[in-house]
Structure formats: C-alpha cells, structure tokens
N, C-alpha and C positions, 0 to 999 in steps of 0.2 A: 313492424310495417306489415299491412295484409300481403300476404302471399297473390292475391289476383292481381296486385296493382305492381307487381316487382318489374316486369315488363315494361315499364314507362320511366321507369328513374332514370336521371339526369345520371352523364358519367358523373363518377367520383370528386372530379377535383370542384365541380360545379355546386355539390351538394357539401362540401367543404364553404364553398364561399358564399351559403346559403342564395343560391341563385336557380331558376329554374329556366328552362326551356322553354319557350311559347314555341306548338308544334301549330305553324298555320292550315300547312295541309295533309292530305292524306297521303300518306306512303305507298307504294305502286303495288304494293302484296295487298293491300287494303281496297275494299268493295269502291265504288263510286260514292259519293256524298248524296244523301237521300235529297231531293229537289227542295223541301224547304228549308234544311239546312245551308243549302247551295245558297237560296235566297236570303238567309242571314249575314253568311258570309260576304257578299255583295252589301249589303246595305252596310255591313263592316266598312268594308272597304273603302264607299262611297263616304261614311263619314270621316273616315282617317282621311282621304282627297281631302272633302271639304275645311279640316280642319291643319293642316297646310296651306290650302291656299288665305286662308285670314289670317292665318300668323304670318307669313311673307306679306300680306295688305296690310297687316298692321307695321310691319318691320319697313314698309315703302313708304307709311304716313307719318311713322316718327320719323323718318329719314326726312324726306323733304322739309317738315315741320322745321325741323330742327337743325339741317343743314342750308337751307332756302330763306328759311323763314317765312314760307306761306301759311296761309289760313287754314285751319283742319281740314274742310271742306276742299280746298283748292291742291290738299297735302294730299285727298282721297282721291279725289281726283286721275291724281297724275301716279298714283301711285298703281291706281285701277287700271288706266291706261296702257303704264310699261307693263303691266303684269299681265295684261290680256293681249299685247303682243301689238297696240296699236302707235307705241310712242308720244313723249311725254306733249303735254297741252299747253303748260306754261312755260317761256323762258326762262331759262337760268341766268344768275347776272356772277353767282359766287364760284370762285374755286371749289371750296365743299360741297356745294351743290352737283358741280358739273361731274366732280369726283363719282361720289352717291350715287349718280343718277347712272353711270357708265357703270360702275357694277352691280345697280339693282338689273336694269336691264341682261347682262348678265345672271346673275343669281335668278331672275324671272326666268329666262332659259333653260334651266335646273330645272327650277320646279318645275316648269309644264310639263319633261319629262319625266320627271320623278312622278307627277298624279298620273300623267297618262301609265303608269306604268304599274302605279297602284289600283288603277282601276281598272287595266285590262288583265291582270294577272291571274283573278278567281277565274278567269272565261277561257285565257290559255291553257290555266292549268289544268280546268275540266274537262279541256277538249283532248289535250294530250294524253290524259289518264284513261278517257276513252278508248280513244286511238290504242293504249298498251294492252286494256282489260279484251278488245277484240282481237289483238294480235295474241294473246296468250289461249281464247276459243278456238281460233282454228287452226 
C-alpha cells in the first residue's frame, strides 16, 4: 500500500470484510471545503433528496394501484398528495387501501424529514466547521 494514503485506511475489521468508509465530510482538524467543492457537495445532496422522494412516489403509486385498485394516474395522484403533506384526493372504499394509505402518510412524514435533513446538512455542517476553524484563531 503507498505509504501517503496509510492515513485513510478503514479500521481493520472493515478492510477484512472488504468494506470501505464513505467519509462525507471534513474532519474539524481539516481546512474548510474550497467553495466549489461545497457546491458539489450540495448538488450531491440535492440529488440523493431527489432521489428519495421518487422512490417513496413510486412506493405510494404501487401502493394505491395495487391496494385500491386505481388508475396509474389517479395511483400518482394521491400518492403525490400524502407525500407532499396535502392528503389523499380519492376515497378509499377497501380495508387495504385505508391500511396503505394510514401508513404511507406516515412513512411520508419520514421522509420529509429525512430530505429535509439531507438537504440541510452540507449548509450545517459548513457553518459549524466555520464557527470551530474561528474559535481555534482566536
């Protein structure tokens, strides 16, 4: 192994079970992240959000589909709907339905904190590491 990169190896038992570390950010002994790297990071971000929130709309329009029996369209719908926090559009007539729909709205709940939480993370974390790199200048 090069001797400059010994520094970054994953403990032991990780590099046994051929596994690595994804290090998201920077360590607080570490400089600030140069501003268009910052802005990659963001757009990171923003795409893992985006891609959460359409796996849940996909996971809301097979649900209805296939619990309700509506129409793809009518399945997006409502599925759009609970997920965006406004409640469902069409009644429900089924037990499975009413089931599904009580814990998408829940799991919707999830998610919107789980993105909001992905996406305000890079802009915490910046700001925090700021706040340390000044408090260790003066």
């Amino acid at each position: 192994m090069n001797p400059c990169c010994q520094e970054h190896r994953a403990p032991d038992l990780l590099n046994i079970l051929n596994l690595q570390i994804i290090v998201m950010f920077e360590h607080r002994s570490q400089p600030l992240l140069p501003k268009h790297l910052f802005i990659r990071r963001l757009l990171r971000h923003g795409l893992l959000a985006v891609v959460v929130i359409f796996i849940s709309l996909f996971i809301g329009v097979a649900g209805y589909h296939f619990t309700e029996g509506l129409p793809w369209l009518d399945s997006l719908l409502n599925a759009s709907m609970i997920l965006g926090g406004m409640g469902p559009v069409n009644e429900l007539h089924t037990n499975g339905g009413k089931l599904f729909a009580s814990f998408y709205a829940l799991f919707s709940g999830i998610i919107f904190l789980a993105t909001a939480a992905i996406l305000i993370a890079p802009v915490a974390h910046r700001f925090l590491h700021r706040l340390h790199l000044e408090g260790k200048e003066s």
